[in-house]
N, C-alpha and C positions, 0 to 999 in steps of 0.2 A: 704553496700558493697563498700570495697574501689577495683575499678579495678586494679589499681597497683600491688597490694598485693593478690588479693584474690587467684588464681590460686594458688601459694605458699605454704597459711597456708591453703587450703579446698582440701584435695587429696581423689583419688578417695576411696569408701569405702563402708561397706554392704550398707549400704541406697540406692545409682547408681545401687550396684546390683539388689538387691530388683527392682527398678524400671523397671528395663531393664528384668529380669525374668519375671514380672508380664505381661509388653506388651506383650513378647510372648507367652504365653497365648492366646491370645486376638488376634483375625485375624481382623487386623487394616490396612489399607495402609496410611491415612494422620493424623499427629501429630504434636499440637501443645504443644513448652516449652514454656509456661505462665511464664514472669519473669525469662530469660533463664541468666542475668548476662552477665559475660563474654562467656556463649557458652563451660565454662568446660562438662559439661553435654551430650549439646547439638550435640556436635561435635560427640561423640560416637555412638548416632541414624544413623549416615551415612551408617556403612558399613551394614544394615539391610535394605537398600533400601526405606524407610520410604518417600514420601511427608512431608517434613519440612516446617514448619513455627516459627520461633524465635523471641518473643515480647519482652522488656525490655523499659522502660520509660530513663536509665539510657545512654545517649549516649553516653558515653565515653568506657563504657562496651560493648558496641552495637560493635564499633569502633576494641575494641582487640578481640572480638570476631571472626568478617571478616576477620582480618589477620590469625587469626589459621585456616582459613576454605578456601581449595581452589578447592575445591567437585565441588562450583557452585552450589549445590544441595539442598540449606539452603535459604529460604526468609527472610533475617532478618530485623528486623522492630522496629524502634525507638517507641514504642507507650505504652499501657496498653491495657486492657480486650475490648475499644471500638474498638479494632484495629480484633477486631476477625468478618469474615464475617459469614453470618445466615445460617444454616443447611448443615457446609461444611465439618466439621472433624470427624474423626471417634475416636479420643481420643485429650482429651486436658490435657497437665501434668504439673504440681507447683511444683519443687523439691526445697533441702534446705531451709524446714519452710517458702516459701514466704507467703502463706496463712497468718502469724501472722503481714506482714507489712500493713495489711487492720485495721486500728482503730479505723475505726467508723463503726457503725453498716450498715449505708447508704452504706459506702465506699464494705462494706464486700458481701450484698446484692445485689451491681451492679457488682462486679466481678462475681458470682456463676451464675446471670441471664445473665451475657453476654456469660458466658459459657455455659448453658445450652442451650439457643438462639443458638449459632454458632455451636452444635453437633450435627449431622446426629441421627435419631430415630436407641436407640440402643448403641449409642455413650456413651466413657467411661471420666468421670473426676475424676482421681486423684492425691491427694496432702497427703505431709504429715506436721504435726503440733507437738508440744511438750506436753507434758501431766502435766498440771499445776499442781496435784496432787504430781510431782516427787520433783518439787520445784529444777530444773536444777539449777535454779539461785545463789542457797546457793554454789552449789558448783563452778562456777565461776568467786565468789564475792571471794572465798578465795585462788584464782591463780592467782598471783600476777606480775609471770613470764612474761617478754615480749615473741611474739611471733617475728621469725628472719625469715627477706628474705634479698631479694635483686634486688637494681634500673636493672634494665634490661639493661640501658643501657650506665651507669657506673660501673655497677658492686660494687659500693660501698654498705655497709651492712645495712640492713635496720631493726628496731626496731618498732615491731606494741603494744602499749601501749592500754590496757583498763579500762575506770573508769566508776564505776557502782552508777548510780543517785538512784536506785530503782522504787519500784511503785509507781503510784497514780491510785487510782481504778484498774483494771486489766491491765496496760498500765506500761511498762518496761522501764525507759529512761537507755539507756550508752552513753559513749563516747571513739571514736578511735581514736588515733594521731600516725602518722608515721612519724619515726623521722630516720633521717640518722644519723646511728651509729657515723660516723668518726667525721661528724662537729657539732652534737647535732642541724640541722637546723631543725623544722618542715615541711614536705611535705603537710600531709595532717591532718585536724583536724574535726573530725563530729561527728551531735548528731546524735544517732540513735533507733528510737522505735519500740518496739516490742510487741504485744495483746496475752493474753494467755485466750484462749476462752477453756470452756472444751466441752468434747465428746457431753453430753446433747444437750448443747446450737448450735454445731455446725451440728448435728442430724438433730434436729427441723428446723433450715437454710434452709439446705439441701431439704429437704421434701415440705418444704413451696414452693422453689422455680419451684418442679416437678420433680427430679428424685427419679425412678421408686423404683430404686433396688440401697441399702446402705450396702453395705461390710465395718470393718475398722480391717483390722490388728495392730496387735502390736510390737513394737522393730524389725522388718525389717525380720520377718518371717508369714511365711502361718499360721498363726493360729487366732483365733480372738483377740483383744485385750481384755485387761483389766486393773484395773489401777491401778496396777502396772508400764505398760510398761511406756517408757521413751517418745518410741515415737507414736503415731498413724497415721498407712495410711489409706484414706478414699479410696476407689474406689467406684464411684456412676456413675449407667447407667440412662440413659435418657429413 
């Protein structure tokens, strides 16, 4: 996630809705965005009256988050999953495939136990992931296009480049460069990894770690998944 850019090219879309339908559902009062980013997400839970809490390790993201938010009503928190305290939420949410930046199995197992640990009995965790099956990847290896924003606060034109490493074992490498259109200077350059775990494996996780009850829709509607869909949401209660 580059924060410069990402508000930009990630507009709002079914997935946020999906998210936002499903909570209310769900008679919840405190939620945490697990990996909230810049807070595009996050910011919308406000007029719902919600107890926020907003984690991200990322502090620059943390940063343009709080300037979009002047609610007050938002705890945002430079941290990861230790940052969550023990038996206090009544939902904790992952949106925009954060689940797949966990790459090692250790890494993947302490996030799900920190969340399970931190949710009130009853309490709901979910997140959604990509369906490795669809094999998203073919088709973004063949989009060649930059995607365009722009510096906020030159206004000058901004060109987001990606180049695609591939796999090694289930493990995704790319690369993003942001380049300002007018001077060709580089802004920003990063490698970036992503885990493509499928339904099975992520199942079993889940189960292992003790929640109860495993719902996982598919492609951003109420019906069950199956694999076909592109994307899977998990909702698991404690």
């Amino acid at each position: 996630m580059i924060p410069i850019v990402y508000d930009q090219i990630n507009h709002w879309g079914r997935d946020d809705e999906f998210f936002l339908a499903l909570l209310k559902r769900l008679k919840i009062e405190s939620i945490v965005d697990l990996g909230c980013g810049t807070g595009r997400w996050t910011t919308h839970l406000i007029q719902y009256g919600y107890t926020i809490t907003a984690i991200d390790p990322h502090e620059e993201a943390i940063e343009v988050a709080r300037i979009k938010d002047n609610s007050g009503n938002v705890n945002w928190i430079v941290g990861d999953s230790s940052n969550l305290q023990i038996n206090t939420y009544d939902a904790v949410v992952m949106t925009a495939n954060v689940a797949q930046v966990f790459l090692t199995d250790d890494s993947w197992k302490k996030v799900i136990s920190d969340v399970f640990r931190s949710l009130k009995v009853g309490g709901h965790f979910i997140f959604d992931i990509r369906n490795p099956l669809v094999k998203v990847w073919e088709e973004w290896e063949k989009d060649k296009t930059p995607d365009l924003a722009k510096d906020m606060l030159s206004g000058d034109p901004l060109e987001i480049y990606t180049e695609y490493e591939g796999f090694e074992g289930d493990i995704y490498t790319f690369y993003e460069t942001v380049k300002n259109a007018k001077t060709d200077e580089v802004l920003v350059h990063e490698k970036m990894q992503i885990r493509f775990r499928n339904q099975g494996e992520l199942d079993e996780s889940l189960k292992r770690t003790g929640f109860s009850k495993i719902e996982t829709y598919g492609d951003w509607e109420f019906k069950h998944a199956n694999s076909k869909d592109r994307s899977f949401i998990f909702h698991c209660v404690k």
